[in-house]
C-alpha angles and dihedrals in degrees: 000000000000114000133214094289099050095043089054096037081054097049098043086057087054091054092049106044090150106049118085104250106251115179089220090053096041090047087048092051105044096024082238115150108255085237092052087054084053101054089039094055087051094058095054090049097055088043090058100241092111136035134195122248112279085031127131119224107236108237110262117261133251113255109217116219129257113258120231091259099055088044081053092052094039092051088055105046101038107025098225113124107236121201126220117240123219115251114202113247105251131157111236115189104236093224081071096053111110128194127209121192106247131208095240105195098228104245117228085260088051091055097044088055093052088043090057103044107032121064096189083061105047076045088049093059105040091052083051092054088052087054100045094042091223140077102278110248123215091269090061101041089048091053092048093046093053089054102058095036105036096032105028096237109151121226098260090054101055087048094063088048091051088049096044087052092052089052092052099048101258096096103155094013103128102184096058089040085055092043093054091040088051093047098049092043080053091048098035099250098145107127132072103249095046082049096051084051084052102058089040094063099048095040076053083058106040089052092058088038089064089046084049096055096045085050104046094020093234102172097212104116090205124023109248112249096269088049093047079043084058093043101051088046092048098042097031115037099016083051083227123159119206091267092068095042096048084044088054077053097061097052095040089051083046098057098025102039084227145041105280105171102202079056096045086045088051091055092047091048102057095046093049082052093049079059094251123168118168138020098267098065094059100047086049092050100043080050095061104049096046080060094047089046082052094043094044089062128121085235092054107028090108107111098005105135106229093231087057112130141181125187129266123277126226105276104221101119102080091171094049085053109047084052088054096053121115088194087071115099100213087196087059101048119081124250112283097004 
């Protein structure tokens, strides 16, 4: 399931056992954006290959043998003579034995016997060979297969997910078609209408995202999963248009001196809260407040009536603010906090 970042991110940590992982060195080194690292590192974490400082490595599991069946069925399909391990002799209670559910990669048997008794699967398969444009190899039948047994996606639904992938440049690619099944099954999404919502969000995405990138001149031909995460929830719940959100660039690149996307959602988040919808509002509002501020001054407080009110800014600048405030004890903070 890794891409291209985190393989790389991955193997760049292996070369330099001995230097301490900084994202800039590590940017500098692969070519790879600082918010894709992030996102790489993440996932090795999760998957258990890399651990944080203070962090204590989990003890490795136990692998448990092959059985002589699955050495039978690895010996056929792949030719390779596999040896049974002995396993000691010990008495488990049955009571301690404790079953995961395991990923079982479908053997060719196992397909054909899907193929043979199930319509919705030989259907399944026909309408992927029409996607992909070619016959469907052992490697792909055993990937859609995994998503509609092991994950409960019907056949229509991994469909939608094959062609997306082929709009989006990724037609045939099987590890991003079972990273986006896994995540949907995750997420249930399991039916065709939530599906179609689905796409459409992310098509919704990938189309500012192509605005963004003309506008800010981002080179990453695709956002990364946490930056698509930002752009549904920004087009499609928050209702913004890539004015807005460029417009959220700009003050972010002001205070921060770069794109950092959790500030820029931050931005985005209090002005959708304060109920605005286009541009407009928010200049006129950021208008007015930069006059009350000005009005509100010791130098211009003659003649302001003291029930004078303007309305509330976006609230997007948490440093501004805190200097503003009249609650901060400037005897109680520490020099230079």
């Amino acid at each position: 399931m890794a891409g291209k970042a985190q393989l790389k991110v991955l193997l760049w940590l292996y070369r330099n056992p001995s230097v301490t992982p900084d994202i800039d060195i590590i940017s500098k080194d692969t070519g790879i954006p600082r918010d894709e690292i992030d996102d790489a590192m993440l996932y090795w974490i999760d998957a258990g290959l890399v651990i944080k400082d203070g962090e204590t490595a989990p003890a490795p599991a136990e692998k448990e043998p092959f059985s002589a069946t699955e050495n039978a069925r690895l010996q056929a399909v792949y030719s390779i003579p596999v040896k049974e391990k002995e396993v000691p002799v010990a008495v488990v209670p049955p009571a301690e034995k404790k079953e995961k559910p395991v990923l079982v990669k479908p053997s060719i048997k196992d397909i054909s016997m899907r193929i043979g008794e199930s319509e919705s699967v030989r259907s399944m398969f026909t309408e992927a060979q029409e996607v992909f444009g070619r016959t469907l190899g052992y490697d792909a039948q055993s990937s859609l297969l995994i998503l509609h047994d092991h994950y409960s996606l019907p056949p229509e639904v991994i469909i939608m997910i094959c062609s997306y992938a082929k709009t989006v440049g990724k037609q045939g690619s099987l590890a991003y078609i079972m990273k986006i099944g896994a995540s949907w099954a995750e997420c249930g999404i399991t039916d065709f209408e939530s599906a179609s919502n689905k796409i459409a969000r992310m098509e919704n995405a990938q189309n500012v995202w192509d605005d963004f990138r003309r506008l800010t001149g981002v080179e990453n031909p695709k956002p990364t999963q946490k930056q698509e995460d930002f752009l549904e929830l920004w087009i499609n719940d928050y209702s913004f248009d890539t004015d807005i959100i460029y417009y959220a660039y700009e003050r972010t690149v002001e205070m921060k001196g770069k794109l950092n996307w959790s500030y820029m959602n931050g931005i985005l988040r209090s002005w959708h809260e304060s109920g605005f919808r286009t541009l407009a509002e928010i200049e006129k509002a950021e208008k007015e407040f930069t006059e009350g501020v000005k009005a509100s001054a010791p130098e211009n407080r003659t003649g302001v009536k003291s029930s004078q009110k303007y309305d509330k800014p976006p609230s997007y600048d948490v440093e501004q603010a805190v200097r503003r405030s009249k609650m901060v004890d400037p005897k109680k903070t520490k020099k230079g906090q």
